[in-house]
C-alpha positions in Angstrom: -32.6 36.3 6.4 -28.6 36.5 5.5 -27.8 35.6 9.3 -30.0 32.1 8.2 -28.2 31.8 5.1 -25.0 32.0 6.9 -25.8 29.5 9.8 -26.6 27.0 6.7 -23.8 27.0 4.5 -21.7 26.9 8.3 -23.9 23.6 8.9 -23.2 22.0 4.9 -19.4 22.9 5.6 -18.9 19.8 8.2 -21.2 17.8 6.4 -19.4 18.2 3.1 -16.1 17.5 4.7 -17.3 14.2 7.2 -18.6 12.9 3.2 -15.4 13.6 1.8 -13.6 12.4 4.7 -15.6 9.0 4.3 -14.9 8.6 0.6 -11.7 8.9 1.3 -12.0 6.2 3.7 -13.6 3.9 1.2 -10.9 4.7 -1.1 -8.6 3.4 1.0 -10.2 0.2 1.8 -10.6 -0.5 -2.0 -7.3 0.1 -2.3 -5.9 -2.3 0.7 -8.3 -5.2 -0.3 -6.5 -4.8 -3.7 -2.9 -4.5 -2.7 -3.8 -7.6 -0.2 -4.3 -10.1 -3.2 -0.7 -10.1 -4.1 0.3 -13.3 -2.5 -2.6 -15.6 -3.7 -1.9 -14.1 -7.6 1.3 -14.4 -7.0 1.4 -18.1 -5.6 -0.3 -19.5 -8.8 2.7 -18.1 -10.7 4.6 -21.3 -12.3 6.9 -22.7 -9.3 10.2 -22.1 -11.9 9.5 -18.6 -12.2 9.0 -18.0 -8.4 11.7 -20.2 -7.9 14.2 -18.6 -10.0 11.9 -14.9 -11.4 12.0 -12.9 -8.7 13.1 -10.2 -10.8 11.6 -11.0 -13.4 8.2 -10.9 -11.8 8.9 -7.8 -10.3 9.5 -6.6 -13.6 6.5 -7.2 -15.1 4.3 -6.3 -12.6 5.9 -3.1 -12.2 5.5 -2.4 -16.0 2.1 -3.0 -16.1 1.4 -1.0 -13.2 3.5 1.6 -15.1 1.3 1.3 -18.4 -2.2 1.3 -16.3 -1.2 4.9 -14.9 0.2 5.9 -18.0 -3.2 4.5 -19.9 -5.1 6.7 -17.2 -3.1 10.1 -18.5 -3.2 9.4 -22.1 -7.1 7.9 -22.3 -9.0 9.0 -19.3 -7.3 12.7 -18.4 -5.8 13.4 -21.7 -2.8 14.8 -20.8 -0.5 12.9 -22.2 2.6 12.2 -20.1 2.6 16.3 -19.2 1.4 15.4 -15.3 4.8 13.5 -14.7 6.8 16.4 -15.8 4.5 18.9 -13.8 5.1 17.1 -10.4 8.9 18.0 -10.4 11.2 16.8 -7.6 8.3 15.7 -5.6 7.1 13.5 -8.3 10.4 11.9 -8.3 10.7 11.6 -4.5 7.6 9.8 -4.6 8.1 7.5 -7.1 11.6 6.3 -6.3 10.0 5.4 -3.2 7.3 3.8 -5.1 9.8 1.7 -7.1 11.5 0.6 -4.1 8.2 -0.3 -2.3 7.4 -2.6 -5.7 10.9 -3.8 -5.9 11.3 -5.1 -2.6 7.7 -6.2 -1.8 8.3 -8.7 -4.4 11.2 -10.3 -3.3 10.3 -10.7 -0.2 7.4 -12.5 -1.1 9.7 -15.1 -3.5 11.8 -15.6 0.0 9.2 -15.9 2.5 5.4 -16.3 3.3 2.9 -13.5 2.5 2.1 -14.0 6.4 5.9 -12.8 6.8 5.8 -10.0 4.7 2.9 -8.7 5.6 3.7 -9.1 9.2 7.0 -6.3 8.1 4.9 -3.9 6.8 2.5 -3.4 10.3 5.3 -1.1 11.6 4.3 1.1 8.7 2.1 3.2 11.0 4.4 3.6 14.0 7.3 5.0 11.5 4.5 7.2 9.4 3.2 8.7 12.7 6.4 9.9 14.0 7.7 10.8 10.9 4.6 13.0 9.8 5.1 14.4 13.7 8.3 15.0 12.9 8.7 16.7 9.7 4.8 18.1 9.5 4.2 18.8 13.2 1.2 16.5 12.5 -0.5 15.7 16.1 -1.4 12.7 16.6 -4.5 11.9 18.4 -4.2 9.2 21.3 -6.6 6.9 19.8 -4.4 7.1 16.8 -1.2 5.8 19.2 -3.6 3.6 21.3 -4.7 2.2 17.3 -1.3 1.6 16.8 -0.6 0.2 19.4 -3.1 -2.3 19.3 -2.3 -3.3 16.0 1.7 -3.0 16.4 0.7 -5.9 19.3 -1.4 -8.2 17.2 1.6 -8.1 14.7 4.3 -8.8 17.1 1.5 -11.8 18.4 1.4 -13.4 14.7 5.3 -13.1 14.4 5.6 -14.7 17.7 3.3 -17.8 16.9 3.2 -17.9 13.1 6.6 -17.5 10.8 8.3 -19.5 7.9 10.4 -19.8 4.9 9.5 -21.1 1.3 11.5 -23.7 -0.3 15.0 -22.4 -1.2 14.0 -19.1 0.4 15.0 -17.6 3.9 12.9 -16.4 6.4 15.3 -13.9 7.8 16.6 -12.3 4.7 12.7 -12.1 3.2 11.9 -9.9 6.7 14.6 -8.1 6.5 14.1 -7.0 3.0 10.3 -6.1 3.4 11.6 -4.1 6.1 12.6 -1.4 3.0 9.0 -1.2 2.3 7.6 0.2 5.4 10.5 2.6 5.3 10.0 3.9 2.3 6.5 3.8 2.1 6.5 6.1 5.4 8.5 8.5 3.7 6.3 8.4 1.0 2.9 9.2 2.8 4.5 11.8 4.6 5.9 13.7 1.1 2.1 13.2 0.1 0.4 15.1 2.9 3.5 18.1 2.5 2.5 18.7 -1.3 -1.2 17.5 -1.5 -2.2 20.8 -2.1 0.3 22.3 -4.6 1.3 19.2 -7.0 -0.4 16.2 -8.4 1.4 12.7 -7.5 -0.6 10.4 -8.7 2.2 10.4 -12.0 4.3 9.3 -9.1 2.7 6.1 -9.4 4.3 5.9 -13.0 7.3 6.7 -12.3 7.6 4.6 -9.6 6.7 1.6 -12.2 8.6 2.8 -14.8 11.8 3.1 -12.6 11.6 -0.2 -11.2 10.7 -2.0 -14.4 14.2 -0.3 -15.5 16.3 -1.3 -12.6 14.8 -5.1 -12.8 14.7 -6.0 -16.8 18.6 -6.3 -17.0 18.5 -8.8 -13.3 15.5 -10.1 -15.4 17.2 -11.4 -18.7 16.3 -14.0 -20.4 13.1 -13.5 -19.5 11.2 -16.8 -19.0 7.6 -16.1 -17.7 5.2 -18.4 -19.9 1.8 -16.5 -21.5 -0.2 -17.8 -18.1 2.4 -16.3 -16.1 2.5 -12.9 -18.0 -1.7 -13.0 -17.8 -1.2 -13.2 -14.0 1.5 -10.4 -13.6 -0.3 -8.2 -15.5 -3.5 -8.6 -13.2 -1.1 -7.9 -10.5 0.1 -4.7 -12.3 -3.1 -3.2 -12.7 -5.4 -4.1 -10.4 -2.9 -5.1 -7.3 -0.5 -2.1 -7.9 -1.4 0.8 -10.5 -5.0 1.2 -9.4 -4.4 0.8 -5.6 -1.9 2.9 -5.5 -3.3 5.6 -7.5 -6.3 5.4 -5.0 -4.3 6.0 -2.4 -2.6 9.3 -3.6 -6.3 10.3 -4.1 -7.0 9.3 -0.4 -4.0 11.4 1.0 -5.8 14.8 -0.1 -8.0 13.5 2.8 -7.0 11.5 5.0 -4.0 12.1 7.7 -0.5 10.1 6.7 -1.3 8.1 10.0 -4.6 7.3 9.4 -3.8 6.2 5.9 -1.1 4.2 6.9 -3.3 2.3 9.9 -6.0 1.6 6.9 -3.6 0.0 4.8 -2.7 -2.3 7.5 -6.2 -4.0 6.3 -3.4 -5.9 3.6 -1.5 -7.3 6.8 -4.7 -9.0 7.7 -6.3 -9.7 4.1 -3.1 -10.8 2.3 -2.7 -14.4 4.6 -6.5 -15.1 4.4 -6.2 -15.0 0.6 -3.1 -17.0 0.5 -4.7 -19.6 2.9 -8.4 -19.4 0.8 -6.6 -19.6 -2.9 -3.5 -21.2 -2.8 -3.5 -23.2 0.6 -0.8 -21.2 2.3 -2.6 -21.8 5.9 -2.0 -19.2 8.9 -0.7 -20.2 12.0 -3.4 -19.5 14.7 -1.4 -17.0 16.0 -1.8 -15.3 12.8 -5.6 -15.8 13.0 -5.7 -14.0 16.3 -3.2 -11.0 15.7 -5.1 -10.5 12.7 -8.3 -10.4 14.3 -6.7 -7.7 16.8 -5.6 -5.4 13.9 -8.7 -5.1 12.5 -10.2 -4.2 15.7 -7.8 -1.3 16.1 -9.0 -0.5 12.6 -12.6 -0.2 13.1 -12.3 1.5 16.7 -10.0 4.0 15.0 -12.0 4.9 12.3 -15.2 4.6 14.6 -13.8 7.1 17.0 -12.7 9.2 14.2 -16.2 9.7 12.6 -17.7 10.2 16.0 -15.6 13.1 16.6 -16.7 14.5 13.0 -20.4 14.5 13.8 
């Protein structure tokens, strides 16, 4: 009889983990359709403040994301602010690397198109790969690379065919400062999966608002932002940034820093089609077509992924 009992809690043990494994999966898709609706929010803004707020709306945005974490400590978890203190240096690792992912997202969005700065962000998972092979020793399966690869080609197809500046902004100096984001968002995922098992970072998500609300209100003054603007930003803070992101650190328990990093590229294909849908920012059909090849990468990834599993 114990041999049978044994044999069946050996066959719930990779059942329990291919469910957790695809919660984790669904987190993360939550979380990049949320992060992708950044553009169209913030292309409604009032063409004064994204003409002349950049800071400024990074600063709001990034202090609502800051008070929707801090909300879910104090309300949800009642803790108080005690998780920030309890994640240590790694909590404030993480979040300066969150601050400068929200800081320079932003402005490169006030400088370019969202088809632009999305289009940075797809080396995300080439950097995250090595770097988690790098530092963790993390192997990386080849359909991961062959993944990335894919979707490293539909991104260099849509810069090739698509591209742009806004009015008064630069299309070269909007790439090249969403190029921190990938950077520092690699870095990021890969601090994740090192202390995912021994400290909490989801207060890194605070602290990354709260440090880049800091470092933008005094580029930020006199504020200007109208109620309807303020309305908007704060969507932005906690549903594009402070809930996403804290479904993400939940995610990285789970999920490998590559594979979290090729899900998120779900924004680089989402973002444009919102832009184009809600605030007639059309794609070039180069755009249309590397976007199409992402996702495919996506699903064959994740497809192989659960395969394996079963």
């Amino acid at each position: 009889m114990l041999p049978e009992v044994r044999r069946g809690a050996a066959a719930e043990a990779p059942a329990a983990a291919r469910g957790a494994h695809a919660r984790a999966i669904v987190l993360m898709i939550v979380a990049a359709v949320l992060w992708s609706t950044a553009g169209v929010v913030t292309r409604h803004l009032s063409p004064e403040l994204q003409a002349e707020g950049r800071f400024e709306i990074t600063f709001w945005r990034s202090l609502f994301a800051a008070l929707t974490v801090a909300g879910y400590f104090v309300l949800v978890r009642r803790e108080g602010l005690r998780p920030v203190w309890a994640a240590g240096w790694a909590g404030l690792l993480s979040g300066f690397m969150w601050a400068v992912m929200f800081v320079f997202f932003m402005l490169a969005l006030t400088l370019t198109t969202v088809a632009n700065t999305l289009l940075v962000m797809a080396i995300g998972p080439l950097l995250t790969a090595v770097l988690a092979w790098a530092v963790l020793r993390t192997p990386v399966p080849a359909r991961t690379w062959a993944a990335i690869g894919a979707a490293m080609a539909g991104m260099a197809w849509m810069f090739a065919r698509g591209g742009g500046a806004l009015p008064g902004g630069s299309h070269v100096a909007g790439m090249l400062v969403a190029l921190a984001v990938p950077l520092a968002a690699s870095i990021n995922l890969v601090l994740l999966q090192k202390m995912r098992t021994r400290v909490d970072l989801v207060p890194a998500v605070f602290l990354g608002g709260a440090i880049s609300a800091a470092l933008m209100l005094p580029l930020a003054l006199p504020l200007q932002a109208q109620p309807a603007d303020i309305a908007l930003l704060a969507l932005l803070g906690i549903f594009q940034l402070g809930l996403p992101c804290m479904l993400m650190v939940v995610a990285a328990r789970i999920l490998s820093a590559p594979e979290i990093s090729l899900l998120a590229l779900l924004e680089v294909v989402l973002g444009p089609l919102w832009a184009w849908l809600g605030a007639g920012e059309v794609p070039a059909a180069g755009t249309v077509t590397g976007g199409l090849l992402v996702l495919g990468a996506l699903v064959a990834n994740e497809l192989a992924t659960l395969r394996r599993q079963c």
